[in-house]
N, C-alpha and C positions, 0 to 999 in steps of 0.2 A: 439408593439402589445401585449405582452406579459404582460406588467404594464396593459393597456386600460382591458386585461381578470382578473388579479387581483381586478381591481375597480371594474368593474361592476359585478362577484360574488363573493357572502360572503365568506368569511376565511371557515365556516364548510362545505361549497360546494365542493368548490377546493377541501380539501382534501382528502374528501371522493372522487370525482371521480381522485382524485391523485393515492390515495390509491388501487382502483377499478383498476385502468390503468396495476398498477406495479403486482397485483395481477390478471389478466389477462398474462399479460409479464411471468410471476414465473409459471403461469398452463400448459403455451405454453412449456418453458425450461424443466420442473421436470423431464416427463420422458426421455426425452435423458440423461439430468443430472443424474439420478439415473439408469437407467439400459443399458445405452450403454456400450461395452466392452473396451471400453478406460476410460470410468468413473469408471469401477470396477474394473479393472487395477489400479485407479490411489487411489482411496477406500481403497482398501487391501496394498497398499505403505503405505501410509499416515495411517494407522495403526502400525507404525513398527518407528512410529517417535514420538508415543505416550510417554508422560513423560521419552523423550529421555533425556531431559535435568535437573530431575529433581534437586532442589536445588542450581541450577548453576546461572550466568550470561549470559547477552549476549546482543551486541550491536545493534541498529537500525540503518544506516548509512543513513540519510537524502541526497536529492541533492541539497539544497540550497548553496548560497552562502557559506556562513560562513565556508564549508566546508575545503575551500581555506585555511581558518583559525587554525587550527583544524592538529593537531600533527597524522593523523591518521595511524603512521607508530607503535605508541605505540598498536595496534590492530589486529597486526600481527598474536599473539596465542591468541586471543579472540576469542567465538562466536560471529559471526557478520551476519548481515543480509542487503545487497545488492537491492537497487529497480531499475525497470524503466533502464535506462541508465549508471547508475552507471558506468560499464566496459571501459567508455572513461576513469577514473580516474586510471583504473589497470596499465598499463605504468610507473606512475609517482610512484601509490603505491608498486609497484614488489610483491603485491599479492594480494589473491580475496576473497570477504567473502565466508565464511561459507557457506550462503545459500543466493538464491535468490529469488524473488518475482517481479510478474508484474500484473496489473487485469486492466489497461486501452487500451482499445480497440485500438484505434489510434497509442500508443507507440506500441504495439505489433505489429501491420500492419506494421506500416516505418521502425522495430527496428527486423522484425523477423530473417534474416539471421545472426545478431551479438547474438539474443536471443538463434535461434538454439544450434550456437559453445559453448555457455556457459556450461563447466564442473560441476562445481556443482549444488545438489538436486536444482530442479529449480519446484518454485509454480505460476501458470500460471491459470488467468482465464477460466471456461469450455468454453466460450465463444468467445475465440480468436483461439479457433481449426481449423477455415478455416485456419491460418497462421503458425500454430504450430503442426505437425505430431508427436505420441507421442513417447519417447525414453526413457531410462531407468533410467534416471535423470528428469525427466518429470512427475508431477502430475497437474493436472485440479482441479482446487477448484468449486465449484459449487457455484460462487456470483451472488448476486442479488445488487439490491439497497434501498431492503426493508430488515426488522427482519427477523431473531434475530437481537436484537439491539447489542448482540457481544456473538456469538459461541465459545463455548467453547471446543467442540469439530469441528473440521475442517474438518472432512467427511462428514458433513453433509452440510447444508447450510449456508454461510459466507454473512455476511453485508456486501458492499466495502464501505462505509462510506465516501463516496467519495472523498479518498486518498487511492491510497497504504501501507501507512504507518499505517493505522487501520488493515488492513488485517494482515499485518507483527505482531503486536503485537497481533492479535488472533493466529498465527503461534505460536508464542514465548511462551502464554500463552498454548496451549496444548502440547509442549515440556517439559512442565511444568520448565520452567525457574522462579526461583527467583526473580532476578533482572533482570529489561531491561532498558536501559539507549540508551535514543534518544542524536543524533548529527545530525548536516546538517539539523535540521527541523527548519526552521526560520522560518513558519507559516506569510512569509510578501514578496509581491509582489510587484514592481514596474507597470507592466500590468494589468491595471484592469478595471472591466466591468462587463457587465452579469454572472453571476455566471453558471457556465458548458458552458459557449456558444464558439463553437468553433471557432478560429481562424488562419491564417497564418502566423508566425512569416516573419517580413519584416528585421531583420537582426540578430545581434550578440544577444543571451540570458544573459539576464540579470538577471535573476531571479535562475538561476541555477549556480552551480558549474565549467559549463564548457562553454564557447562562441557557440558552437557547440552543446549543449543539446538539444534545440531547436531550431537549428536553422535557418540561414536562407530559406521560404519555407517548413517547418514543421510544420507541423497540431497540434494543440493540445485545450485544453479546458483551457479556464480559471478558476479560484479556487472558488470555495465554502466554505470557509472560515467559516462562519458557521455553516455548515452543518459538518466541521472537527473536531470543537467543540465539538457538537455533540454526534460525534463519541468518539472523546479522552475521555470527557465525563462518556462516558460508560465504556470504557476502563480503567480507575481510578477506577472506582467504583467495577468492573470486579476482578483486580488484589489486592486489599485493602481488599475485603469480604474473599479472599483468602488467607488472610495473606504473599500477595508479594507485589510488590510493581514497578511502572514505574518513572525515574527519567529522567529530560530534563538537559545534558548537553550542548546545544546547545549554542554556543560563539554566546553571542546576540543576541540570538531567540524571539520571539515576543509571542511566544505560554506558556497561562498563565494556563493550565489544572496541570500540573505535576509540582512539586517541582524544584526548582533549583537545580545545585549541578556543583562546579566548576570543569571542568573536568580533568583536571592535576592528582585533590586531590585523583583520582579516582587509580592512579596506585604506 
């Protein structure tokens, strides 16, 4: 159905009433997003994390595969940054990033009572508040799916870019981090289909770092690929006018935005 409404209107229709949709969506959100007392709570935090980091480094920790791959015990006194499910890996790692990040609806719904326990500053879409009551480790970013095409400042309104891992590096970049060096992002799926369209997984995940991520009977959206592009994209371009800069260590990553950089060489 969805190809049949592609064909039959023009490219500059769709997006204008694309555009119309999301900007409808964004009028309905702003004011709870901007003057509820959990959002200004979470405002005046996310103030205090401003060019926390400046000059420094600091890791992006993907959930792909590859991860498996991936010496990530040398990360231990790193900044690092945690998404999504990550926390099944903490066991094997005997420690947990730095900070975490979640903005997919679905993950948050199935994933909220391991989301709750999580100890450290955790960045958590305004939008999954039905499943997340706020705590003192706990700030609400206020994302959309529309611009800015990448925030530089994070109190205000965030892209999700339709990854996680776009948001982390708008986190990274208002810490004002130097360097950010992606791992676990393989940017390549074995599952694939409609791009956002959700699905049930029917057994072991294949596509993530753990058999369990997704797994069996858990909801999630297929990738937009794309659209992450996209995103990184901007985030190149974001961090380079800045004179920093985003490097992909990712052991056999498929994601062609950022520079390579063997990750060993790195320590």
């Amino acid at each position: 159905m969805r190809e049949k409404i592609k064909q039959l209107i023009p490219d500059p229709l769709l997006r204008f009433a694309r555009e119309l949709w999301f900007a409808y969506q964004h009028g309905k959100q702003w004011p709870m997003a901007t003057f509820h007392p959990w959002r200004r709570d979470s405002i005046n935090k996310l103030a205090s994390y401003k060019d926390i980091h400046r000059g420094e480094r600091c890791f992006i920790i993907g959930n792909g595969p590859s991860l498996n791959k991936t010496d990530v015990s040398k990360l231990k006194n790193e900044y690092t940054f945690g998404m999504n499910r990550i926390y099944l890996a903490f066991p094997e790692w005997g420690f947990e990033p730095t900070y975490f990040a979640s903005v997919n609806d679905l993950v948050i719904e199935q994933s909220a009572s391991e989301i709750r326990a999580l100890k450290m500053p955790k960045f958590l879409s305004w939008h999954s508040r039905p499943h997340i009551n706020p705590t003192e480790n706990t700030m609400f970013l206020h994302t959309t799916y529309t611009g800015p095409k990448f925030s530089k400042d994070v109190r205000n309104r965030v892209w999700e870019g339709g990854t996680v891992t776009y948001v982390a590096l708008q986190l990274a970049f208002y810490m004002g981090f130097e360097k950010v060096i992606l791992i676990g992002v393989d940017h390549n799926y074995q599952n694939k289909g409609e791009p956002n369209k959700t699905i049930v997984s029917a057994g072991d995940d294949l596509d993530h770092f753990h058999a369990g991520y997704f797994g069996k009977g858990f909801r999630w959206q297929l990738p937009d690929l794309e659209a992450w592009d996209l995103a990184y994209n901007q985030a190149k371009e974001a961090y380079e006018n800045a004179g920093r800069e985003v490097l992909d260590a990712t052991i056999g990553g498929k994601l062609q935005v950022f520079p390579k950089v063997d990750y060993d060489s790195l320590f």
